[in-house]
C-alpha positions as CSV (number, residue, x, y, z in Angstrom):
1,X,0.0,0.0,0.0
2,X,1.5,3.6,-0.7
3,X,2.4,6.0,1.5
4,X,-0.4,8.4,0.6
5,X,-2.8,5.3,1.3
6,X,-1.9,4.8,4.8
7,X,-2.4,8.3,5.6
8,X,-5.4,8.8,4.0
9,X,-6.8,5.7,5.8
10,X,-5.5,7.3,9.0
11,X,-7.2,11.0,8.3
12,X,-10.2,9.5,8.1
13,X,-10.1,7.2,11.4
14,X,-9.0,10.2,13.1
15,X,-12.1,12.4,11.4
16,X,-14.1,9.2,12.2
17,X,-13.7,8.8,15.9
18,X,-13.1,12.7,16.6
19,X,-16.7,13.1,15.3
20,X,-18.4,9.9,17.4
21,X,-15.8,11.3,20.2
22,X,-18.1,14.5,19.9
23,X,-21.3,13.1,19.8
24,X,-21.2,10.7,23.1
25,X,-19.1,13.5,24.8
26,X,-23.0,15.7,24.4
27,X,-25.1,12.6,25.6
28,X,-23.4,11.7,28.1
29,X,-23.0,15.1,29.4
30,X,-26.7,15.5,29.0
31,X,-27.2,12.1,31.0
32,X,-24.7,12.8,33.7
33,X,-24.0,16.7,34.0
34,X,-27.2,17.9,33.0
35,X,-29.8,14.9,33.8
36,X,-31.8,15.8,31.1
37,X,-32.6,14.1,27.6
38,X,-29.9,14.3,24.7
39,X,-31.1,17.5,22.5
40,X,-29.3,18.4,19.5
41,X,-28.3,22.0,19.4
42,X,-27.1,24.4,17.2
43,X,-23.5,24.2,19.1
44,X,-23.7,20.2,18.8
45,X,-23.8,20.5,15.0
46,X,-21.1,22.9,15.2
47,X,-19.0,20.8,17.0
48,X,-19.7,18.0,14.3
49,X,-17.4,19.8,12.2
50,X,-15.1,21.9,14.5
51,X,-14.5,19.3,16.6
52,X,-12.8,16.3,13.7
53,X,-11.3,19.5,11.9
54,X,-9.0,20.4,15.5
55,X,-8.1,16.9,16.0
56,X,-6.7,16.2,12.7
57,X,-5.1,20.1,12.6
58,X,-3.5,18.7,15.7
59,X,-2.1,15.3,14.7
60,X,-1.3,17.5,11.1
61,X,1.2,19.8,13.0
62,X,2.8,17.3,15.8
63,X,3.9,15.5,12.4
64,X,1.8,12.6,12.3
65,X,0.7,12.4,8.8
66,X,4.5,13.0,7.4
67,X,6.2,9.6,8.0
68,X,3.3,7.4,9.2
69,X,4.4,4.1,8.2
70,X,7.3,4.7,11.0
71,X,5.1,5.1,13.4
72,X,5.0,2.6,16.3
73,X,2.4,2.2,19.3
74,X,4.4,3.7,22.1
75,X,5.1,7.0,19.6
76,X,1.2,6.8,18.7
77,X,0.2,6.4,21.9
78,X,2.1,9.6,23.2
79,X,1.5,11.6,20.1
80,X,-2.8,10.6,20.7
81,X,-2.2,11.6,24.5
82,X,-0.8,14.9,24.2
83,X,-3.6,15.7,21.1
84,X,-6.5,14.8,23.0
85,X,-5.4,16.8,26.1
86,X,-4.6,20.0,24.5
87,X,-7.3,19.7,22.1
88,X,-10.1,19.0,24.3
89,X,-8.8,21.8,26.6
90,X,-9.2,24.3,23.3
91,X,-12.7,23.2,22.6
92,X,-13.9,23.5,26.2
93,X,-12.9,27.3,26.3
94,X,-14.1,28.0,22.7
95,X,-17.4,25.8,22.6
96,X,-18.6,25.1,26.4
97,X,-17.3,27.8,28.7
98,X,-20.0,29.9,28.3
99,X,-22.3,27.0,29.1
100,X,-25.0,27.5,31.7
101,X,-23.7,25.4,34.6
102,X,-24.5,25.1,38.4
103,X,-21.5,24.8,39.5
104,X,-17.6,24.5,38.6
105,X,-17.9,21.0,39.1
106,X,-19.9,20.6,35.7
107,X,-17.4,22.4,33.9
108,X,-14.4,20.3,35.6
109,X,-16.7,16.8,34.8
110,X,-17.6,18.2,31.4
111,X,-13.7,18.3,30.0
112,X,-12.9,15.2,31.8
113,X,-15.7,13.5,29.7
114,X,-14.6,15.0,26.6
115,X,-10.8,14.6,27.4
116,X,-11.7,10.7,28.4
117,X,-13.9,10.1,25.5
118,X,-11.7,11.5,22.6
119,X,-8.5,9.8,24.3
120,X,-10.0,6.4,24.4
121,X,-11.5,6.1,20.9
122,X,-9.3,7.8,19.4
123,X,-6.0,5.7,20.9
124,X,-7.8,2.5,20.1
125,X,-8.7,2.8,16.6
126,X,-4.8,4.0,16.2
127,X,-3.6,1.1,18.1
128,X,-5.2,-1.5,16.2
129,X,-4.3,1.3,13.1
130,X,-0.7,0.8,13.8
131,X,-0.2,-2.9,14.5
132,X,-2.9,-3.7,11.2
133,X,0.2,-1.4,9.4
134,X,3.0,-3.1,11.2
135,X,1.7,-6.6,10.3
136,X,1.3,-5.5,6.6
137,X,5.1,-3.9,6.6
138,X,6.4,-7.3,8.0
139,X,5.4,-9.3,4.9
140,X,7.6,-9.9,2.1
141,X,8.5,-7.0,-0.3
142,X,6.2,-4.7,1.8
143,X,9.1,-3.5,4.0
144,X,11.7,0.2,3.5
145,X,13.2,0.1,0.7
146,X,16.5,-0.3,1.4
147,X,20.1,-0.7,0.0
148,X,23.3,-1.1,1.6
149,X,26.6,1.0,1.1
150,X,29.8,-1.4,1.6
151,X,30.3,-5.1,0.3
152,X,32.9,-5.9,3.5
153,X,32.3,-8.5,5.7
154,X,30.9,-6.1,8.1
155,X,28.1,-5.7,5.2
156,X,27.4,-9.5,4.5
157,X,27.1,-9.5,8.6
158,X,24.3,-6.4,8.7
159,X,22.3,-7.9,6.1
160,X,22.2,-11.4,7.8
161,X,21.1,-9.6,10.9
162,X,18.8,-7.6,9.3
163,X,16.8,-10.9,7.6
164,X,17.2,-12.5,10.7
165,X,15.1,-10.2,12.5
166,X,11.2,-11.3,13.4
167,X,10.2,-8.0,12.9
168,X,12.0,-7.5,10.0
169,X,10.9,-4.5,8.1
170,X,13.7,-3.5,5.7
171,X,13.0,-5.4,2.2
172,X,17.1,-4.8,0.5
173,X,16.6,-3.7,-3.5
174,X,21.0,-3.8,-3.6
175,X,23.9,-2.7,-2.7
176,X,26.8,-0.1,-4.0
177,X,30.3,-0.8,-3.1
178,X,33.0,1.9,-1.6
179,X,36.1,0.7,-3.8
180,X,36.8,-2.2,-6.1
181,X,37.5,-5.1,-3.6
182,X,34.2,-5.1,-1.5
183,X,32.1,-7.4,-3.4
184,X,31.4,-10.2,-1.2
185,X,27.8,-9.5,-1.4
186,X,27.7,-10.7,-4.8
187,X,25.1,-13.5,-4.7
188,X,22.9,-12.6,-1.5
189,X,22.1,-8.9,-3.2
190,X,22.0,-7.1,-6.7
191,X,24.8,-4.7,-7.4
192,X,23.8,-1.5,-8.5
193,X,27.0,0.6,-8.9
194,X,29.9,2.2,-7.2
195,X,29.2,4.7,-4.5
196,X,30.6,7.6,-7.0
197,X,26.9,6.5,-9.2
198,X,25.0,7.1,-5.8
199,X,22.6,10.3,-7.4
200,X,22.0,8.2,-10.3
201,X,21.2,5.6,-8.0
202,X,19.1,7.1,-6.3
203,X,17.0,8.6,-8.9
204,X,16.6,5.2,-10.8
205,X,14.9,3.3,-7.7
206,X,12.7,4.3,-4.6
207,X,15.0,4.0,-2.0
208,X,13.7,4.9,1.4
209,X,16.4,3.8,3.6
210,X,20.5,4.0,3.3
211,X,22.5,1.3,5.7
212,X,25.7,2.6,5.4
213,X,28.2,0.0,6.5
214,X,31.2,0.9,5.4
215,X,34.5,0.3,8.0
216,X,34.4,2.8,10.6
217,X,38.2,4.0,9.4
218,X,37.3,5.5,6.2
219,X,36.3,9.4,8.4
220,X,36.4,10.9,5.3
221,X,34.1,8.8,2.8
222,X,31.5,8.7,5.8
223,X,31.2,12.3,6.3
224,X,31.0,12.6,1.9
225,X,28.6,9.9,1.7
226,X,26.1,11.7,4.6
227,X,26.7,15.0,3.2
228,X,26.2,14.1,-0.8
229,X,22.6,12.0,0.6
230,X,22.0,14.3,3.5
231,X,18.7,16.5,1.7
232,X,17.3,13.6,0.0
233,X,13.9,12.2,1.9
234,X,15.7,9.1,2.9
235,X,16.7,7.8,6.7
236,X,20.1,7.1,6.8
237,X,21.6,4.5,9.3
238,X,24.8,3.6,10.5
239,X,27.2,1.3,12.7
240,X,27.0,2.1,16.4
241,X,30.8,2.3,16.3
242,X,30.4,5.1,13.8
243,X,28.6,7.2,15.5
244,X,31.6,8.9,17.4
245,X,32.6,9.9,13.7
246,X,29.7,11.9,13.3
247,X,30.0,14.3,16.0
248,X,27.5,17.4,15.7
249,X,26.6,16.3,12.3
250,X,23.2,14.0,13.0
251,X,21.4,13.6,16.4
252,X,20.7,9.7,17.3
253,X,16.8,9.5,17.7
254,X,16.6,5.3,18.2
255,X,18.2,2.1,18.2
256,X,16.8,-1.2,16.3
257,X,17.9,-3.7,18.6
258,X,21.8,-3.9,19.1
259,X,22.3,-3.4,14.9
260,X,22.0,0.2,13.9
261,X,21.2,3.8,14.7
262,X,19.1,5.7,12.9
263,X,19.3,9.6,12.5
264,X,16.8,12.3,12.5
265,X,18.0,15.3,10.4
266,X,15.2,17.5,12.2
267,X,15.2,17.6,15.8
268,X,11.8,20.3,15.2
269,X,8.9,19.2,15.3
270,X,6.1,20.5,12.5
271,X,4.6,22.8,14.7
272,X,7.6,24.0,16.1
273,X,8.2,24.8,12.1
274,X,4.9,26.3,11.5
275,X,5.0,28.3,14.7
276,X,8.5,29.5,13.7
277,X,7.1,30.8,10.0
278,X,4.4,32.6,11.5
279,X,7.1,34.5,14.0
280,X,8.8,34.6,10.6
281,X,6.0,36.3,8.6
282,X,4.7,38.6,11.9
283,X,8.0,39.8,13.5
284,X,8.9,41.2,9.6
285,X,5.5,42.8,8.8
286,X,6.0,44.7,12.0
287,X,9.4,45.4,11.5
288,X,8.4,46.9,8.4
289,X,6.2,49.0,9.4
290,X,7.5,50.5,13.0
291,X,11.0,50.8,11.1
292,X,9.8,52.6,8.0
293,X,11.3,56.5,9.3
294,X,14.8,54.4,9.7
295,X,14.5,52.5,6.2
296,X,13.7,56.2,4.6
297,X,16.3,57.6,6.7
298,X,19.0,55.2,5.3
299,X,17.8,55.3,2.2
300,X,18.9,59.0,1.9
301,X,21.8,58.6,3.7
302,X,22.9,56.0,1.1
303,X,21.7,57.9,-1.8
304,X,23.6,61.0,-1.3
305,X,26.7,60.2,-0.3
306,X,27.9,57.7,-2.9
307,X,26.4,57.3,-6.7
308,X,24.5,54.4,-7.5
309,X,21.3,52.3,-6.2
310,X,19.7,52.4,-3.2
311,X,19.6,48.6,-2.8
312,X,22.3,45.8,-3.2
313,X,20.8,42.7,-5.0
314,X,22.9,39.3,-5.0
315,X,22.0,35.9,-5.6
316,X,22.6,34.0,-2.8
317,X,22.3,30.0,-2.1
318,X,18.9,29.3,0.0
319,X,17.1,26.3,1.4
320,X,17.8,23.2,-0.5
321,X,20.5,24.5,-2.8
322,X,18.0,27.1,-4.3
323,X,19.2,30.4,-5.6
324,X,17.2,33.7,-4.4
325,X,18.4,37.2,-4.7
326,X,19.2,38.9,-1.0
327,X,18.2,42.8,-0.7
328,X,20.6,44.8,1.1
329,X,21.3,48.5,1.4
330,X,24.2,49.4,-0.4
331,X,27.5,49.6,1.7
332,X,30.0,50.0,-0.9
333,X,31.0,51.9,-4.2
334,X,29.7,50.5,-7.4
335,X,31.7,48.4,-9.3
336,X,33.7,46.5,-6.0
337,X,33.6,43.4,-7.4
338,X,34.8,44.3,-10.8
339,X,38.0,41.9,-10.4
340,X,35.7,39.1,-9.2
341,X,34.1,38.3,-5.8
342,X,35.7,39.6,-3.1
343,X,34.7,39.1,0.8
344,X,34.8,42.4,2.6
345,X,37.2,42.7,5.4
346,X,37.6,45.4,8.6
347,X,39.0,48.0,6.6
348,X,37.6,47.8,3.4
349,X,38.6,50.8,0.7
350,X,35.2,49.6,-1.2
351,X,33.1,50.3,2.1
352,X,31.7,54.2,2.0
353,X,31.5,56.2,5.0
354,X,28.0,55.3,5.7
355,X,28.0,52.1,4.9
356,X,30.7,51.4,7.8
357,X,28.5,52.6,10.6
358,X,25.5,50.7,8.7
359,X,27.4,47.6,9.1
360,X,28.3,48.0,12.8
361,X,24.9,48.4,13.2
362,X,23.4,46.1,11.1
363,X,21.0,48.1,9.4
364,X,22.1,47.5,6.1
365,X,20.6,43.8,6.4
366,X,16.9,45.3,7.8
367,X,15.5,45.2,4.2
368,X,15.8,41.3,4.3
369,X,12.4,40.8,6.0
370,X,11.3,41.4,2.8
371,X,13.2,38.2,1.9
372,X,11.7,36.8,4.8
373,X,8.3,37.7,3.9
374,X,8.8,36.4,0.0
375,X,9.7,32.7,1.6
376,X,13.6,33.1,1.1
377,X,14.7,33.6,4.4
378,X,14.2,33.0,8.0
379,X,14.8,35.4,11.0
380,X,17.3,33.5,12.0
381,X,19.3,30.6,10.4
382,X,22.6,30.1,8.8
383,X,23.8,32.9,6.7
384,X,23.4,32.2,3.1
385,X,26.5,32.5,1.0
386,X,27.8,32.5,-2.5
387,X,28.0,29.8,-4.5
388,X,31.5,30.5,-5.8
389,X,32.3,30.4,-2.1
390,X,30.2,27.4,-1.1
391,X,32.2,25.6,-3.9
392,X,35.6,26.6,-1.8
393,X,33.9,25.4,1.3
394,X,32.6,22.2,1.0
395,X,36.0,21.1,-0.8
396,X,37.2,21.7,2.6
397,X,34.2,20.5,4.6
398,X,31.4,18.8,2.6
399,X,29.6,19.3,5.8
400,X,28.4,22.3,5.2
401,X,26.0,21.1,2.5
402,X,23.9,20.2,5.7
403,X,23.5,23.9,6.5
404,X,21.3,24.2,3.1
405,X,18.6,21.7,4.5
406,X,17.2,24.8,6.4
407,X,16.5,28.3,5.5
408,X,18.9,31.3,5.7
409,X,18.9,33.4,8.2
410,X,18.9,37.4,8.5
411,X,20.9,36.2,12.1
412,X,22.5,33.5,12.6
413,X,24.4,31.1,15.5
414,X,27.5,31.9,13.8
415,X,26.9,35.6,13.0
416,X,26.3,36.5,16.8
417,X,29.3,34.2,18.2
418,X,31.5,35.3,15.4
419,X,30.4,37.7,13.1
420,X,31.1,38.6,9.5
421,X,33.7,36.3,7.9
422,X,36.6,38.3,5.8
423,X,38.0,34.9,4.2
424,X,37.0,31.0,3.6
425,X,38.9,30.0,6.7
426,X,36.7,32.5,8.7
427,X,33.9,31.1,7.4
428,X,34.9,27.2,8.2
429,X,35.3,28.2,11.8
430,X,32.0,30.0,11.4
431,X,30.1,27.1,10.1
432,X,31.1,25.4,13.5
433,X,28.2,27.6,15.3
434,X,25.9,26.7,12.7
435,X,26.2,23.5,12.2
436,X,25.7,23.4,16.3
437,X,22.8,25.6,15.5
438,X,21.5,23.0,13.0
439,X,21.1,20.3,15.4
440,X,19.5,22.2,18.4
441,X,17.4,24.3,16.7
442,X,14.4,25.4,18.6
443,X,12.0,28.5,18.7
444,X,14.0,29.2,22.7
445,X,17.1,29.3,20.6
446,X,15.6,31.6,18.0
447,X,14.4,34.2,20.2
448,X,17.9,33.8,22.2
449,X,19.5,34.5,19.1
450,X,16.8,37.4,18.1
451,X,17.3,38.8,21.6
452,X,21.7,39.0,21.5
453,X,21.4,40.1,18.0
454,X,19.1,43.2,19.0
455,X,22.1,43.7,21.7
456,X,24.5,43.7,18.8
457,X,22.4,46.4,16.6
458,X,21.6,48.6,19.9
459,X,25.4,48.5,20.9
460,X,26.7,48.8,16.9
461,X,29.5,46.2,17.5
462,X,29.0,44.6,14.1
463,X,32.0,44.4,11.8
């Protein structure tokens, strides 16, 4: 069954018993709060549709529907808990708290009914959900996708383990091999390629899982192989005693048995994400506004006392390796980057008079909310950079590929622990912060960032 069947199936379950949820919450209310016979009103039929609607909003944003054929009954279970608490607690204040009750006791046994009610029916239709999915996963050809990268011995020894498993789920399409003498699993799997092939790989079969088991001495090819796979929608897993090698890179999220840990490149949750765009979208339309005598004022400031625009336009790498333009006001002379691109440094020549005390406070990167606001940018997030620079990078460190699974930043981790970068170097030991960034990111790390970087603008100690 495809993935789009199992969460359909699961939408409507969750609509389902949302909806029945609803209508025993009102009889039995009317039986035990109320002691008088089930009538239905105007709010009842209101409810009918309200009520499904902000359950399956709910499950939508704690990121149940994304991956739900990786969903197990302990996850499901404290996914459905957490749902039916906070949602039953929204409907009580927006649908029964202006009630007529006797006493606070009705309104106390009212969302203990409702809370009860939508928690029961809705945990065991996704219980029996689950395990009906799990059963169906377990059967031949059913299971991940999955090929393996290595043909060692440590490779013929993963995919024994991984067959011998009763709860196998992993169904292996092939392998790839690393270099020309690891083909020892010849026979038990297909060959597909070398490594080098991986994209094209990739693209010619649906692979939803990557076993890398390559020896845990090659550092190098490791940290390649993750970064070259790292924005594709596959789960990557790896040798326990290659986990060490990974430092800051990926977050372990859980173990299959004693075999292999699996990685979760997104420590947010989805409604951490949507919450985040919506700070995003707000914090910039108000920016806009309350800042509009300071975007005037620098306008004219930048006008007349240099020739040339207003505004500095530059294509700069976003989110998933796509190209946006950035908006800036213009700190330099036309023409600075004549001889090629150039990364500015304390005392630049090219840097006007104005523009230096725009950059110490930062106000030539306020017109970015408008990038913000367009979808290219974040508040705050890893600075986006040039691709004729993030070609010298990633020679260096391929890690920083992993920085483009997110969106820019006007602020960044790095920008407020560092600052501006004058050279590649600077902007490896940069990267550090964001990459650390990367893999805590949080809305209480945002608006700590947010909060030094308004420190930074108030005090002008930007380079």
């Amino acid at each position: 069954m495809k993935k789009a069947t199992w969460v359909g199936w699961l939408v409507v379950i969750d609509w389902a018993f949302a909806t029945i949820s609803w209508f025993l919450f009102y009889y039995f209310r009317a039986a035990w709060v109320e002691h008088k016979p089930f009538i239905a009103t105007d709010k009842f039929y209101l409810g009918i549709t309200m009520v499904p609607l902000c359950f399956v909003l709910f499950y939508y944003l704690q990121g149940t529907y994304l991956e739900v054929k990786r969903l197990y009954r302990l996850k499901i279970a404290q996914l459905t808990f957490w749902a039916s608490a906070i949602g039953s607690l929204l409907l009580f204040f927006v649908l029964l708290l202006d009630d007529f009750v006797l006493s606070y006791r009705d309104y106390y046994l009212s969302f203990s009914i409702l809370f009860l009610i939508q928690l029961f029916l809705s945990l065991s239709s996704r219980i029996v959900y689950v395990t009906l999915m799990i059963s169906q996963l377990r059967k031949p050809g059913n299971g991940f996708t999955t090929i393996i990268i290595g043909g060692s011995e440590k490779a013929i020894k993963i995919v024994k383990e991984i067959r011998a498993q009763k709860n196998n789920v992993n169904h292996i399409l092939g392998y790839v091999n690393v270099n020309g003498n690891d083909r020892l699993l010849d026979g038990e799997v297909p060959y597909f390629g070398h490594v080098s092939d991986l994209e094209e790989i990739l693209r010619n079969h649906p692979v939803e899982e990557i076993v890398i088991a390559i020896e845990s001495t090659d550092h190098d090819r490791l940290q390649k192989i993750i970064s070259r796979i790292y924005n594709a929608k596959i789960i990557l897993k790896v040798l326990p005693d290659t986990y060490e090698l990974l430092t800051g890179a990926l977050k372990m999220t859980n173990i299959y048995g004693t075999l292999l840990i699996a990685f979760n490149r997104d420590e947010m949750p989805l409604w951490q994400h949507a919450l985040k765009r919506f700070i995003d979208i707000s914090l910039s339309l108000v920016a806009i506004f309350f800042l509009l005598p300071v975007y005037l004022i620098s306008a004219i400031m930048v006008k007349v006392t240099s020739q040339g625009p207003i505004f500095f336009l530059q294509e700069r790498i976003g989110m998933n390796n796509r190209p946006f333009q950035i908006i800036k006001f213009r700190t330099m002379y036309v023409n600075s980057e004549a001889n090629g691109p150039q990364l500015s440094s304390s005392n630049d020549p090219r840097i006007t008079k104005v523009g230096r005390f725009m950059r110490k406070t930062r106000l030539d990167e306020f017109p970015q909310f408008i990038n913000v606001i367009l979808g290219h940018m974040s508040l705050v997030g890893p600075r986006p950079e040039r691709q004729y620079y993030i070609d010298q990078i990633i020679a260096v460190e391929p890690q920083y590929l992993l920085l483009n699974t997110v969106r820019p930043g006007i602020t960044s981790w790095g920008q407020v622990k560092y600052g501006y970068a004058e050279n590649v170097e600077q902007m490896l030991d940069r990267m550090k912060y964001d990459l650390l960034y990367l893999n805590n990111r949080s809305i209480a790390l945002d608006l700590k960032i947010l909060f030094y970087t308004v420190a930074i603008v108030l005090k002008a100690k930007g380079k």
